[in-house]
C-alpha positions in Angstrom: -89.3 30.5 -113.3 -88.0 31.7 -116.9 -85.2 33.4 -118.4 -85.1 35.9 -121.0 -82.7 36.2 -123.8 -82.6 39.8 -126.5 -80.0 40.8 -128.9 -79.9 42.6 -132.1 -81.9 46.0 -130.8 -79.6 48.1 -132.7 -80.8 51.2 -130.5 -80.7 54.2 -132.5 -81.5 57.5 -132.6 -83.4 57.5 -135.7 -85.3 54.5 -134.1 -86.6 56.0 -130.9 -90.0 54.1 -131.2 -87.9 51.4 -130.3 -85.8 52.8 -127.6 -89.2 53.2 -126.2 -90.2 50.0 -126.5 -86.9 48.7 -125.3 -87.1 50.7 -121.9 -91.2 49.6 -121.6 -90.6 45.7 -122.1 -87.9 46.2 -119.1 -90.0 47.4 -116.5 -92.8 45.5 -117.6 -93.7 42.5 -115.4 -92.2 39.8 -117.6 -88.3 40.8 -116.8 -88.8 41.8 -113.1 -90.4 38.7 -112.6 -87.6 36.7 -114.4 -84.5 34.5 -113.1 -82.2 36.8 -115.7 -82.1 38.9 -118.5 -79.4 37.9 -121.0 -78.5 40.4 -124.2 -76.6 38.7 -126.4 -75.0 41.5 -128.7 -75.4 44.5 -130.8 -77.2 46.0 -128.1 -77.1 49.9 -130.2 -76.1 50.3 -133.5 -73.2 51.8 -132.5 -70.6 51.8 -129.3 -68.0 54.7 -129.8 -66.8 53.8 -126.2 -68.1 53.6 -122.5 -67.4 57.3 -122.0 -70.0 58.8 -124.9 -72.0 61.5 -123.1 -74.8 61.1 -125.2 -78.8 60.5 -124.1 -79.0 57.0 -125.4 -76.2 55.1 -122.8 -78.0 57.2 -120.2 -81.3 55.2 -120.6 -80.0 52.7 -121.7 -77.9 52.5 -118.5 -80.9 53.6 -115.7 -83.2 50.6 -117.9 -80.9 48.0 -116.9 -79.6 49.3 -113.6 -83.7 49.5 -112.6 -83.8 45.3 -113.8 -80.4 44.3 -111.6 -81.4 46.6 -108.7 -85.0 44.7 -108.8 -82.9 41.6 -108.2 -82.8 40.3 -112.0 -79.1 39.2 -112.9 -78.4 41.2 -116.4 -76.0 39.1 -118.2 -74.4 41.2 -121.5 -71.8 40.4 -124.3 -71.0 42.4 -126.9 -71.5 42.0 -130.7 -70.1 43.4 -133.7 -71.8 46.7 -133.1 -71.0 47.5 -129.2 -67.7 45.4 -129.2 -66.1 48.4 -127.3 -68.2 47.9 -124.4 -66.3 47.6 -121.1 -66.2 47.1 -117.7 -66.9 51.2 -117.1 -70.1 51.0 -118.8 -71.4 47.4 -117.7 -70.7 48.7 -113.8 -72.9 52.0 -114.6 -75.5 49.5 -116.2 -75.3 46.9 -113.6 -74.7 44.2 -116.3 -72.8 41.3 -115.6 -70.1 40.9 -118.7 -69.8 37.8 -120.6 -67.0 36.4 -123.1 -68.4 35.2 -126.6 -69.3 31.2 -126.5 -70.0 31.4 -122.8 -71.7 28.3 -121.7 -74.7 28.6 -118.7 -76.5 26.1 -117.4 -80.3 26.6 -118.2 -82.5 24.7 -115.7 -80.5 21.5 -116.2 -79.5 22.4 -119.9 -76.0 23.5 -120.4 -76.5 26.1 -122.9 -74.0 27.5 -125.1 -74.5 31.2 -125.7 -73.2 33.6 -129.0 -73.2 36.8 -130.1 -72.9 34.5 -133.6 -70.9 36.3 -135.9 -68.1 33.9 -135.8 -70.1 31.5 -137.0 -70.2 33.3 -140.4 -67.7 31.7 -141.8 -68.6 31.8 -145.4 -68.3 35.7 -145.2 -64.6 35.9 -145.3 -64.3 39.8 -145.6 -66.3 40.3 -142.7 -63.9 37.7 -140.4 -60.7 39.6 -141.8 -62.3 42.6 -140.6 -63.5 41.5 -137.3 -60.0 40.1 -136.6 -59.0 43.3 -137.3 -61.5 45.3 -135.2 -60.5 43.4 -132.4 -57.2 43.3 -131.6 -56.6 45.9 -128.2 -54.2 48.0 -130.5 -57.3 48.4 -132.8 -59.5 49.6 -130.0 -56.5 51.9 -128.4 -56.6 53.8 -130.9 -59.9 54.3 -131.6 -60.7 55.3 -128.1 -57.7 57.7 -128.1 -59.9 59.7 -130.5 -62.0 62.7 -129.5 -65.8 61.8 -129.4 -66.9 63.7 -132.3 -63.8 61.7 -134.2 -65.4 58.4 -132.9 -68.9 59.8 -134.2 -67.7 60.2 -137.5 -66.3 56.6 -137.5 -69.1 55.1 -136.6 -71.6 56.6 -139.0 -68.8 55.5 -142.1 -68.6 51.8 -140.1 -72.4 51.9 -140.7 -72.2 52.9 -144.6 -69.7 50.1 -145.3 -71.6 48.0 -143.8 -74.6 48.5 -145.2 -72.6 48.5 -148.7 -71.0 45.3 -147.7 -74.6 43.5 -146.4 -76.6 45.4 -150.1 -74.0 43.4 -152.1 -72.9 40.3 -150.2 -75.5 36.7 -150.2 -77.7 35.8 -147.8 -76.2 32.6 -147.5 -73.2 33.9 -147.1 -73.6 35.9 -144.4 -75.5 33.3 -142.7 -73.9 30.8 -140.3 -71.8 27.8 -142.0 -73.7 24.5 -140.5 -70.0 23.0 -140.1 -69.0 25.8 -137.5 -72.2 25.5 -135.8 -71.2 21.2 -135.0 -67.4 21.8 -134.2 -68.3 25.1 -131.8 -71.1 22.9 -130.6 -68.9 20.1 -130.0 -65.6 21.4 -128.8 -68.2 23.3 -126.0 -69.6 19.6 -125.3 -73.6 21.2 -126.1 -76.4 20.0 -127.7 -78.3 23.8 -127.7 -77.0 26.5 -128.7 -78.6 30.5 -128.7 -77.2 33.2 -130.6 -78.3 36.3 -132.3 -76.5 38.8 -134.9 -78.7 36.8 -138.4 -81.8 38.7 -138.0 -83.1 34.6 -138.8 -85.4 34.0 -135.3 -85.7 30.4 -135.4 -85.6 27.6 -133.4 -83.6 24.8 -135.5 -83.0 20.9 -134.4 -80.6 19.0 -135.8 -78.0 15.8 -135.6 -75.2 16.3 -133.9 -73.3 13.2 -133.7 -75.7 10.6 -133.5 -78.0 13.5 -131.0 -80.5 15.8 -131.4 -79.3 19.3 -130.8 -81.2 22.5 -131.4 -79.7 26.4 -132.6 -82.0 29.0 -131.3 -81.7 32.3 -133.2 -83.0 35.6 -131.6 -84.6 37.9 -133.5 -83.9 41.7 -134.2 -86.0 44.4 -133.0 -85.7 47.1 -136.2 -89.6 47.0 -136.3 -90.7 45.3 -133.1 -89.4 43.3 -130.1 -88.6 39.5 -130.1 -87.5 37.8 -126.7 -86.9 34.1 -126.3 -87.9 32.7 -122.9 -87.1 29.9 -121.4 -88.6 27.4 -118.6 -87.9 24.5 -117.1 -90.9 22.9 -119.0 -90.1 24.6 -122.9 -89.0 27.7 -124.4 -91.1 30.5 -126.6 -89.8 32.7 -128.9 -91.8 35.5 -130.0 -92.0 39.2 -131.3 -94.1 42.1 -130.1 -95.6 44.6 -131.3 -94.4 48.5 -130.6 -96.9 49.9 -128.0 -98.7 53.4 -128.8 
């Protein structure tokens, strides 16, 4: 019995190593053997909408489709990068949607689950945009553009971010350890698992006179990390790209 948790591949075409690798760990024994598959956000680098013709939401698609139809329950919510994401693409995928601080139970453990970028508080540009970003007139009309339109805005979304990441504090875009306790409280949790920091860790803490534990996931820019859980403990590791 386990279950397996990603985020933060940030699938790419300039990154098809990856892509590879992405597509490889999914058939491999370790998912089809699981109890589910959870991807917690930012899935590609960028989502220009769940009608982009492109190669890349193909195999993506048939990668995930191939896990759910081998009886694994792929769970998916969006992060800051795929946020557009909907209900066309996650039926062509066979992913089962998720809202943002979802809470599942984990073998007895109710788990509270995050993309985690609204626990970066201390990055107040970032929140004004993703307020922003989010709102359905937002997204109207950015779907309402033609695809190469969408294109376009996603590769200048990537340049100011990368401008806004090259000359903003770590610190600061990490998460603030206040939002972590009330989000953690208000869900009535004492774990918590969340990507989007590129920080894999596994934290413990007190919360409120408790232990509680943060789990971060881990990116996969260079390699794959997974966390997996079993009823006994949990392991979270990175792998190597195989030749």
């Amino acid at each position: 019995m386990s279950t397996l948790f990603i985020a933060d591949l940030h699938l790419d075409n300039s990154r098809p190593h990856i892509t590879s690798l992405f597509e490889q760990y999914l058939a491999g024994d370790e998912v089809r053997r699981a109890d589910a598959l959870y991807i917690l956000g930012d899935l590609v680098e960028a989502w220009i909408g769940d009608d982009d013709d492109a190669e890349l939401p193909q195999r993506i698609a048939d990668a995930t489709r191939a896990v759910r139809d081998a009886g694994v329950p792929v769970y998916f919510m969006v992060g800051n990068r795929d946020f557009l994401l909907g209900e066309r693409f996650a039926e062509r995928a066979g992913f089962t949607l998720l809202d943002d601080g979802t809470v599942h139970d984990l073998y007895g453990t109710p788990t509270l689950l995050m993309h985690g970028d609204v626990l970066c508080t201390d990055d107040v540009a970032y929140q004004a945009v993703r307020r922003n970003v989010r709102t359905p007139a937002w997204k109207a009309q950015i779907l309402a553009m033609s695809l190469d339109a969408r294109r376009a805005f996603a590769a200048k979304a990537r340049e100011d971010s990368r401008a806004h990441t090259g000359t903003t504090h770590e610190t600061i875009m990490d998460v603030n350890a206040d939002a972590v306790a009330d989000t953690m409280r208000n869900a009535n949790v004492r774990r918590l698992i969340h990507g989007h920091t590129h920080r894999p860790a596994i934290h413990h803490f007190d919360l409120d006179g408790h232990t509680a534990e943060r789990i971060v996931l881990g990116d996969w820019y260079e390699q794959g990390s997974v966390l997996r859980i079993t009823p006994e403990n949990q392991d979270l590791r990175a792998f190597p790209v195989r030749e």
